[in-house]
C-alpha positions in Angstrom: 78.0 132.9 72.2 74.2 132.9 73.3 73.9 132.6 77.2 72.1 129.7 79.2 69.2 132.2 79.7 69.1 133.1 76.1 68.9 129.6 75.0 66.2 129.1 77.9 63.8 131.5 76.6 64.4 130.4 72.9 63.7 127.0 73.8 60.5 127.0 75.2 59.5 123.3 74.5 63.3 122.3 75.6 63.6 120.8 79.3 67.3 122.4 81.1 68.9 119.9 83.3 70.5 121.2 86.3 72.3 119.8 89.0 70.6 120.9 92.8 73.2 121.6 95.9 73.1 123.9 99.1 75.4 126.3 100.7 74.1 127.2 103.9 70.1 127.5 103.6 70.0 128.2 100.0 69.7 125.4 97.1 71.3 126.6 93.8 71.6 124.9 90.3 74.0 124.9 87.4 73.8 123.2 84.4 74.3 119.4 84.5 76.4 119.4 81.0 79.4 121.5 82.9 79.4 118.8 85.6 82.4 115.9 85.2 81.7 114.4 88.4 81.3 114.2 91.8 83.5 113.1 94.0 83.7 113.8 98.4 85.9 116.3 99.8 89.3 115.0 100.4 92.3 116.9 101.5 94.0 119.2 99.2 97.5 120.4 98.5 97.3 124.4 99.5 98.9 127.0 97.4 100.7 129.8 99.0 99.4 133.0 99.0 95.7 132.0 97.3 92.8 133.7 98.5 91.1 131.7 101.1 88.1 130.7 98.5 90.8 128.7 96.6 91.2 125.5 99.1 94.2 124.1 96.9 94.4 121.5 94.7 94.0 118.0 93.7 95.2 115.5 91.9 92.4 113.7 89.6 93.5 111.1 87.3 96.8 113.0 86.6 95.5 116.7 86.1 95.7 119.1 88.4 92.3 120.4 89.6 91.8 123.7 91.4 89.8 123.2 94.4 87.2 126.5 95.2 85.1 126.6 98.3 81.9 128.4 97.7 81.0 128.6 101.2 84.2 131.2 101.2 83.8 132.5 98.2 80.1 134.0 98.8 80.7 134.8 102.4 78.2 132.0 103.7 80.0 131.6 107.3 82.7 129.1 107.8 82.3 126.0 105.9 82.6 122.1 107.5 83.5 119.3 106.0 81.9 116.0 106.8 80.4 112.9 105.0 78.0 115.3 103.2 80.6 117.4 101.6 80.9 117.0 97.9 83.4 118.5 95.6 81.6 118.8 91.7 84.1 118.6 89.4 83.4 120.8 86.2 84.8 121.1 82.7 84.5 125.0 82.1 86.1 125.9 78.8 87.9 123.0 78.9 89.4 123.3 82.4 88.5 121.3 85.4 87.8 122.6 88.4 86.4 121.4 91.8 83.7 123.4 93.5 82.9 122.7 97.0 79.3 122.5 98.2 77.7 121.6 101.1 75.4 118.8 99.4 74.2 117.7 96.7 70.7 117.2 96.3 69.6 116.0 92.5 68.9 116.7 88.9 66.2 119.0 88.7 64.8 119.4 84.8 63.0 122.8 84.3 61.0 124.4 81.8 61.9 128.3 80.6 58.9 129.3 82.2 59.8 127.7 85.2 62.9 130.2 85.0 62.2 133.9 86.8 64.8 136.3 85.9 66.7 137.2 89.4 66.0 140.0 91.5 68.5 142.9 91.9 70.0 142.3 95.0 72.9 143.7 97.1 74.3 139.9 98.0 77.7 138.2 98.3 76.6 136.7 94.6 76.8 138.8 91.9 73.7 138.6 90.1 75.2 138.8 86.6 76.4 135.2 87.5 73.1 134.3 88.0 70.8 132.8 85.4 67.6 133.3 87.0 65.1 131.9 90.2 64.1 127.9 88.8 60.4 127.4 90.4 59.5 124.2 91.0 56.2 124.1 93.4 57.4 125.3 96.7 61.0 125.1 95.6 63.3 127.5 94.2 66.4 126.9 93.2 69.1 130.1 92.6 70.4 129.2 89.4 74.1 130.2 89.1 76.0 131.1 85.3 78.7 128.6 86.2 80.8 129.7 83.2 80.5 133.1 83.7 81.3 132.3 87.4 84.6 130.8 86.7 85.7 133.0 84.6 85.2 136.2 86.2 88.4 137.8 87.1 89.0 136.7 90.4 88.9 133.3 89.7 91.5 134.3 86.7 93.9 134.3 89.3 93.1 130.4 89.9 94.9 130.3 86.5 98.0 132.4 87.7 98.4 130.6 90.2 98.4 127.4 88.9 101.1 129.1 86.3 
């Protein structure tokens, strides 16, 4: 299974699509294909004893969607919600599961050279879920592993929980 930056620097005449949105001051980006759709925060149904990342749940369409804020989850301050609150719902593996952010911005398309591998840093985001930096001018967008996000350990228990 060859990661997204694999297949980035193996395809350098191949354009990545990837869907823009802040949390706090940063923009970040993950790719468009993992994106179902996106849909405004609404209230969800809590679940006893999740961690405070995991806002609850949601009914879409008959299946039960795990809601995860990512304000919480990377220690961004506390999160609002207002009209530009949007939950992306993404099909990881498979499984759906709702992502709050604070906006959304657009589909960026970027080249592999436009891709910068991602600094070492001690931050709230691990950088192995990190794909790299995407450059675009002035811009930069942090682009996130979304598969290897959601399936790290701790969002494992988003799974037990759900039973």
């Amino acid at each position: 299974m060859s990661s997204l930056s694999e297949r980035a620097a193996g395809a350098a005449e191949r354009h990545l699509e990837f869907l823009a949105f802040t949390l706090g001051k940063e923009e970040y980006g993950i790719d468009i294909q993992k994106v179902q759709e996106l849909r405004g925060y609404e209230a969800v149904t809590s679940i006893a004893h999740a961690p405070a990342y995991i806002k609850g749940v949601v009914n879409l369409r008959g299946v039960i969607v795990p809601i995860i804020d990512m304000r919480i989850k990377f220690n961004l301050g506390t999160p609002t919600y207002d009209q530009f609150t949007v939950v992306i719902i993404l099909n990881i593996g498979g499984h759906l599961m709702g992502m709050v952010v604070d906006s959304v911005s657009d589909v960026t398309t970027l080249t592999a050279e436009q891709i910068k591998p991602a600094p070492d840093m001690a931050s709230s985001l691990n950088t192995d879920h990190l794909i790299g930096l995407g450059m675009i001018e002035q811009r930069m967008l942090i682009l996130v592993d979304i598969d290897r996000l959601m399936s790290s350990a701790d969002m494992g228990m988003v799974q037990k929980l759900l039973g």
